[in-house]
Steps between C-alpha positions, in 0.01 A plus 500: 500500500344371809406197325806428390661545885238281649576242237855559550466443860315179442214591692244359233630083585195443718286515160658220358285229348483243233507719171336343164766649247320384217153708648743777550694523163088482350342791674841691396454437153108615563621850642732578263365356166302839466792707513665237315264540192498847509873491411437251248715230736412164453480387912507138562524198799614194460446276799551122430486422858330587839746637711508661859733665709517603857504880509256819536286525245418817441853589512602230250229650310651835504841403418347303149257810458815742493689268259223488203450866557838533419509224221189651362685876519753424374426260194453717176103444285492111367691426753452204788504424808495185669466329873587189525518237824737212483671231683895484529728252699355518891370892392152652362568794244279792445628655172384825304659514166442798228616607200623866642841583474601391799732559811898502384684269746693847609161622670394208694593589822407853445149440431450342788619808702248767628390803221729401231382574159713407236603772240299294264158528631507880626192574358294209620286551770633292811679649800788205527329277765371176318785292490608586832187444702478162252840441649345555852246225476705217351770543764227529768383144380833367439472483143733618281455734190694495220573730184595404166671710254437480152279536197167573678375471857561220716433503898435239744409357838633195570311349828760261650322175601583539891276821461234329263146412613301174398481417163 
């Protein structure tokens, strides 16, 4: 909770460096792929281009961290899950994708919202503080994040080029 207030208060901006996504996305993948295999999750990165932003680090790191935790938690056995970095018109996305069920479109803003645990996922561990102190970070580096409904997973960071670091 005190993390999430100092972040909140955008106290952490005088960490902000040149961030190597692509390095980032990487050692992700390398923390998560046992957990990932233990499920029986197939985790995976596809990075077809380096990529920086300006940001905090270990922040950013965080906020990605939380998201494949989640993916990963939420995707059933032979599932997958998958980050992925791209470039879009004058923006830099940071995508994780899985093969979960999903958010419905009706719970998109209330994920974001402090301790809510949808009726669905009662009895997984998690307190209801991911997505909001994910929600923390990207507004704290003026990034936006952005839920998709549907069949299976689909959330993103979308790094605006004003806020982008050297390529």
């Amino acid at each position: 909770m005190l993390r999430l207030a100092e972040i909140e208060n955008s106290r952490r901006s005088s960490a902000f460096g040149d961030v190597a996504l692509g390095e980032m996305l990487r050692e992700v993948c390398d923390m998560y792929e046992p957990i990932a295999e233990d499920k029986q999750v197939a985790l995976s990165v596809n990075i077809p281009a380096a990529l920086s932003v300006r940001g905090d680090r270990d922040l950013l790191l965080e906020a990605v961290a939380n998201l494949v935790d989640n993916a990963i938690k939420f995707t059933p056995r032979n599932g997958s899950v998958e980050l992925e970095l791209k470039r879009g018109e004058g923006q830099t996305i940071l995508r994780v994708r899985d093969t979960g069920p999903g958010i419905s479109a009706e719970e998109h803003e209330a994920v974001l919202r402090r301790f809510y645990r949808s009726d669905k996922i009662r009895n997984t561990p998690g307190v209801g503080l991911g997505l909001n102190l994910v929600s923390a970070i990207v507004k704290l580096h003026g990034f936006r994040l952005i839920i998709h409904a549907g069949p299976g997973g689909r959330v993103e960071i979308v790094c605006p080029d004003e806020q982008r670091g050297r390529t």
